[in-house]
N, CA and C of each residue as an Amber inpcrd file, in Angstrom:
protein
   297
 -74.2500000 -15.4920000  65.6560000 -72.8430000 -15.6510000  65.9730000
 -72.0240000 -14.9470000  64.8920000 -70.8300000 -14.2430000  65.2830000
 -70.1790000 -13.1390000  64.3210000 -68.3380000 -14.0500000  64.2310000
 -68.4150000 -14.5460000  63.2580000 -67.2930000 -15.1570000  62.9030000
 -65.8910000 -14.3470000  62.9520000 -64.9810000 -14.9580000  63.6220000
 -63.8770000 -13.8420000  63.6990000 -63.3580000 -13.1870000  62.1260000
 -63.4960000 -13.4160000  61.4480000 -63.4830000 -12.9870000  60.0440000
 -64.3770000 -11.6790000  59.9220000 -65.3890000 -11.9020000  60.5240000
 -66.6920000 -10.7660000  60.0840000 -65.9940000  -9.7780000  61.4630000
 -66.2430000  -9.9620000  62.5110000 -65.8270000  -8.9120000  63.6930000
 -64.2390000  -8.4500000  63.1150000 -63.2460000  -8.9030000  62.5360000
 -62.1820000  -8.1820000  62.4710000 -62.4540000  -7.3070000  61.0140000
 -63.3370000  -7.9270000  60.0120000 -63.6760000  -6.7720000  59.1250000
 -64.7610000  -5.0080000  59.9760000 -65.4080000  -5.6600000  60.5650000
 -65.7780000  -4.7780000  61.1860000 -65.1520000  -3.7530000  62.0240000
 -63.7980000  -4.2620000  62.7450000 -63.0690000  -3.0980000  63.3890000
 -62.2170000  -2.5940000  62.2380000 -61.9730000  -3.4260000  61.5230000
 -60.8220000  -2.3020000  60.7290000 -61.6620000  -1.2440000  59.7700000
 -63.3720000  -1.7890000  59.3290000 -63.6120000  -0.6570000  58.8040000
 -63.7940000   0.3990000  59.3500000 -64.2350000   0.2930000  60.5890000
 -64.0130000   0.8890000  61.2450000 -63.0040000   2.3630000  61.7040000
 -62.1940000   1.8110000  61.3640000 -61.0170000   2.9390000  61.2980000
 -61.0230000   3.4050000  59.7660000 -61.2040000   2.5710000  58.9300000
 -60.8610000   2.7870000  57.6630000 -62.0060000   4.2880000  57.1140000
 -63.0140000   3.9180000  57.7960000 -64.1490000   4.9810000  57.4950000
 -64.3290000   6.1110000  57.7890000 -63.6980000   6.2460000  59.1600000
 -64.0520000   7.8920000  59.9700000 -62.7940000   7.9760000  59.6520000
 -61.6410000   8.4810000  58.6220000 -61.1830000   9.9010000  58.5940000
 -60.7280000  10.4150000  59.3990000 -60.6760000   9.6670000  60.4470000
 -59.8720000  10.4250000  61.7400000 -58.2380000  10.0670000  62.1430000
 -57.4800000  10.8300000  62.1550000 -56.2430000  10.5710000  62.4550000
 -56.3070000  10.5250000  64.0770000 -55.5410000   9.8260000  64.4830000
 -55.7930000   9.5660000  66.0940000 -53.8370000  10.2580000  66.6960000
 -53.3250000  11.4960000  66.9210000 -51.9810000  12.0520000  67.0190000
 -51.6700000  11.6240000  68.5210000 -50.7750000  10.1980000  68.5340000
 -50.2170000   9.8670000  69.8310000 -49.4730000  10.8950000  70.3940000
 -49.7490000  11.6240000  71.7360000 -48.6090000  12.2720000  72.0960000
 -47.7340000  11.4890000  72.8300000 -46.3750000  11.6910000  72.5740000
 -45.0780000  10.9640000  72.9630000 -44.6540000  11.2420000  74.2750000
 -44.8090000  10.8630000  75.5450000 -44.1410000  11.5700000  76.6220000
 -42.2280000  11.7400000  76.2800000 -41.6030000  12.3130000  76.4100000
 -40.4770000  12.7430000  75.9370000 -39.6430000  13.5520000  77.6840000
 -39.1790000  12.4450000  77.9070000 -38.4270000  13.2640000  79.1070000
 -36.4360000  12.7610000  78.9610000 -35.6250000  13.8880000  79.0950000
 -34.0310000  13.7570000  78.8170000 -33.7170000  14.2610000  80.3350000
 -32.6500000  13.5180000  80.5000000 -31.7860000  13.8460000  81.7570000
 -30.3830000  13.5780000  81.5980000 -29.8040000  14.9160000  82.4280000
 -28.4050000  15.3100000  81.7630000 -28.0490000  15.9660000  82.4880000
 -26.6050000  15.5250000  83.3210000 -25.4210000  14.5830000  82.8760000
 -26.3690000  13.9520000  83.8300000 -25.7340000  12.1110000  83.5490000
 -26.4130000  10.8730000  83.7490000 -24.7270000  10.7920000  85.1430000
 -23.7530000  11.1720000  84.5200000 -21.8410000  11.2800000  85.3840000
 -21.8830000  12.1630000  86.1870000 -22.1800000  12.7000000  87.1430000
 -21.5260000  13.3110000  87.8130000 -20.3300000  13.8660000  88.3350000
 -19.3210000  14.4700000  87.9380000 -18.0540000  14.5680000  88.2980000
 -17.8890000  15.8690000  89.4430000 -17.8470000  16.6610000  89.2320000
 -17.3650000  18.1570000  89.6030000 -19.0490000  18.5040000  90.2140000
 -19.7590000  18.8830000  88.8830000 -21.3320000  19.4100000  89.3030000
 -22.1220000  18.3820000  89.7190000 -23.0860000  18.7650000  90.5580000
 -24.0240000  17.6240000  91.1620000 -25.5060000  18.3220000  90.7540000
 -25.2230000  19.3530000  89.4770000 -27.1290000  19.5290000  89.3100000
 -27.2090000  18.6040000  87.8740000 -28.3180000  18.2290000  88.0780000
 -28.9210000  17.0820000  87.0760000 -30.2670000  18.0390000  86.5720000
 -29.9670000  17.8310000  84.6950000 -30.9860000  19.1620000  84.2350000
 -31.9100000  17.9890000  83.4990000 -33.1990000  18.4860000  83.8950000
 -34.3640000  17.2470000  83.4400000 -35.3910000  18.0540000  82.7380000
 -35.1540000  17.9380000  81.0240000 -36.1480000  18.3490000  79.5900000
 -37.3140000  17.5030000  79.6070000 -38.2720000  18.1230000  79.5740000
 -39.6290000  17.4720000  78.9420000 -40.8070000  17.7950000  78.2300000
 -41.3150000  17.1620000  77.8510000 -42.7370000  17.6690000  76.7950000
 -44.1000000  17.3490000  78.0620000 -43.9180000  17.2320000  79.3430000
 -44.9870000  16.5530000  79.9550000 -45.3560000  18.1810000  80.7790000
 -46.3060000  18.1060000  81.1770000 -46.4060000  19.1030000  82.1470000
 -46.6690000  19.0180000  83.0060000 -46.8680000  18.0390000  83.9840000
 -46.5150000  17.5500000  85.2740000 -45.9420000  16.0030000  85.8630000
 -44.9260000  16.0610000  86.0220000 -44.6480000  14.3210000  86.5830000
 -43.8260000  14.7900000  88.0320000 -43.1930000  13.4970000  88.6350000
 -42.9420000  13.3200000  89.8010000 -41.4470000  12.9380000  89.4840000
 -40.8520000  13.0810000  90.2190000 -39.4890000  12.3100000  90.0540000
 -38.8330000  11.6070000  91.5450000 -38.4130000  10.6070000  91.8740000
 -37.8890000   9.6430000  92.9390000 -36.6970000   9.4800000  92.6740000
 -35.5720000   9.8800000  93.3340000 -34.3900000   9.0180000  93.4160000
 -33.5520000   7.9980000  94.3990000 -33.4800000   6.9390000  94.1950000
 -33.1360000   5.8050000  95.3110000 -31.4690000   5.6840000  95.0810000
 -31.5050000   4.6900000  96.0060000 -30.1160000   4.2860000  96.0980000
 -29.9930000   3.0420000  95.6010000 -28.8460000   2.2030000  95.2100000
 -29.0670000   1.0070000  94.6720000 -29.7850000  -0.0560000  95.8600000
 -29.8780000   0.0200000  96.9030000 -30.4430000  -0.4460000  97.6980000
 -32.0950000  -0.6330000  97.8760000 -32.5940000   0.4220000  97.0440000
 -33.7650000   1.1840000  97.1970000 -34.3690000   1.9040000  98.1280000
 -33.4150000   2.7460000  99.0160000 -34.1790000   3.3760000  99.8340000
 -34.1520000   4.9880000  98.8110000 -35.2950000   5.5660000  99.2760000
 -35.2650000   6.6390000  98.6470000 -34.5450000   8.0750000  99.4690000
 -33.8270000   8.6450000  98.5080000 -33.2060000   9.5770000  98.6690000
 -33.6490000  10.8340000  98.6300000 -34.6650000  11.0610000  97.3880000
 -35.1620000  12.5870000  97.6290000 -36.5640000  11.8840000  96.6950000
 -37.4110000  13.0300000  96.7890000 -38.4840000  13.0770000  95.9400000
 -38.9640000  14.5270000  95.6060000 -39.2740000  14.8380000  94.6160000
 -39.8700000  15.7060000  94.0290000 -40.9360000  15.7120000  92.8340000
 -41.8780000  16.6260000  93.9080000 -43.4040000  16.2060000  93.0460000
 -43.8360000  17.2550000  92.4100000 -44.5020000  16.9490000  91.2210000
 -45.3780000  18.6650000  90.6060000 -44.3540000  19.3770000  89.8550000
 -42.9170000  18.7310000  88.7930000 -42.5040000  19.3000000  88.5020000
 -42.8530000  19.5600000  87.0900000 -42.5700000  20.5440000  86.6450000
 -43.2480000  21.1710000  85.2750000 -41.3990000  21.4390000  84.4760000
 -41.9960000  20.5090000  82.9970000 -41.2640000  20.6330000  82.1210000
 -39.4210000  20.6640000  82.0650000 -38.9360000  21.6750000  82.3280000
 -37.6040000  21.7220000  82.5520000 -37.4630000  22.3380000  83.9710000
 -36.4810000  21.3160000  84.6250000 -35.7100000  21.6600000  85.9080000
 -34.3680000  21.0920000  85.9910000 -33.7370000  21.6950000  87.1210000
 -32.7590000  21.3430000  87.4640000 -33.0720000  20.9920000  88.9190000
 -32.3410000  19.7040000  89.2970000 -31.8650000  19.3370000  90.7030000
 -30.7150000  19.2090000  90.9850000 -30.7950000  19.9250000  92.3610000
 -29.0860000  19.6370000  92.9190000 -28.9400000  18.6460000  93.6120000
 -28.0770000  17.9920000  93.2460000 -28.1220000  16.2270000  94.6460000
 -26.5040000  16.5440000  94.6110000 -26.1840000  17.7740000  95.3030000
 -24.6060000  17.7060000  96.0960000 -24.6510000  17.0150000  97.3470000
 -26.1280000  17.1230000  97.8620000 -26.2050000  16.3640000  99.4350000
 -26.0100000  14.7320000  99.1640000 -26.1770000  14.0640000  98.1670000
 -26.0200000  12.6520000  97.9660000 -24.6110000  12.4260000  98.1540000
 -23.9060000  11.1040000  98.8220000 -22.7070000  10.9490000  98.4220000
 -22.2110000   9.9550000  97.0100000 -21.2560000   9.7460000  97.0440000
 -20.9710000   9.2160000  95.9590000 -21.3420000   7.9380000  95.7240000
 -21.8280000   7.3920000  94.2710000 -22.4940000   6.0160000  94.6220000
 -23.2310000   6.1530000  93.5220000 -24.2010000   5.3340000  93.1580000
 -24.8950000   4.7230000  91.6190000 -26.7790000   4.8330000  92.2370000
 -27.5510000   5.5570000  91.5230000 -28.3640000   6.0990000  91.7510000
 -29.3380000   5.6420000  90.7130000 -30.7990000   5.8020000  91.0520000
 -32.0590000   5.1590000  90.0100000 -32.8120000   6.5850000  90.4180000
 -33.0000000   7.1480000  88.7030000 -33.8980000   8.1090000  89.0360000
 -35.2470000   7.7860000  88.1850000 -36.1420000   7.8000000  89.2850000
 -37.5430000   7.1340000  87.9930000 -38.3460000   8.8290000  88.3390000
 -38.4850000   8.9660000  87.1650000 -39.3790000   9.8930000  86.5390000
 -40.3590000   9.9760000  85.3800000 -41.3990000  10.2990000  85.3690000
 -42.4000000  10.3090000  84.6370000 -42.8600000   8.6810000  83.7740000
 -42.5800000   7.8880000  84.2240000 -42.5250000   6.5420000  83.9850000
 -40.9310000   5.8500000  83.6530000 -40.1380000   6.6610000  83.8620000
 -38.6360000   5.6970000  82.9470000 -38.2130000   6.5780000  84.1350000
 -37.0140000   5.1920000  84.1170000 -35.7790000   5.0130000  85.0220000
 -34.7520000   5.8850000  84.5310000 -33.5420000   6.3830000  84.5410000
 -32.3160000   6.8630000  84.3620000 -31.2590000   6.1710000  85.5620000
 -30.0670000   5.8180000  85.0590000 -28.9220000   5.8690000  86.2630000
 -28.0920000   6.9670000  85.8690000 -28.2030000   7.1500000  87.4170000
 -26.9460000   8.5630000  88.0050000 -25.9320000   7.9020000  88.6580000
 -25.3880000   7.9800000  88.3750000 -23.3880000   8.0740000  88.4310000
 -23.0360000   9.4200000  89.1180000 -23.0210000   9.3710000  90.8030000
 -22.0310000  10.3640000  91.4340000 -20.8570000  10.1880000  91.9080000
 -19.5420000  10.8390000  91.2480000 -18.1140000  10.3690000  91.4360000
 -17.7020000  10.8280000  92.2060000
């Protein structure tokens, strides 16, 4: 029987021994303008190289989808009308504000 004392020395030497740095990559996605006023393209920065993006209505029906997008794009949602919007992309939400 391995006393929790002995098994938690064991994982941390664990790390402590191999020398290995373990470099989290950060998914990193920006979307901009979040307001809509005048323009209706929404410009979406990222470090990912492929995600999906969904946008609903506060209701949740979905409005558009776009799949397979790579890094930086722009979408136009002039076809949306005006109204408060959930855009989930690459795991995180954003609200869009079209005035």
């Amino acid at each position: 029987v391995i006393s929790t004392q002995e098994r938690n020395a064991k994982v941390n030497s664990f790390f402590e021994d191999d020398n290995i740095q373990i470099m989290a990559f950060e998914e990193e996605i920006n979307v901009y303008p979040t307001i809509l006023v005048d323009e209706a393209i929404v410009n979406i920065k990222s470090n990912i190289e492929q995600y999906n993006v969904v946008i609903s209505d506060v209701t949740g029906k979905v409005m558009l989808t776009a799949e397979n997008l790579t890094m930086s794009n722009e979408l136009d949602l002039a076809f949306l009308p005006k109204g408060i919007y959930i855009m989930k992309a690459a795991n995180k939400s954003f609200k869009i504000i079209k005035k």
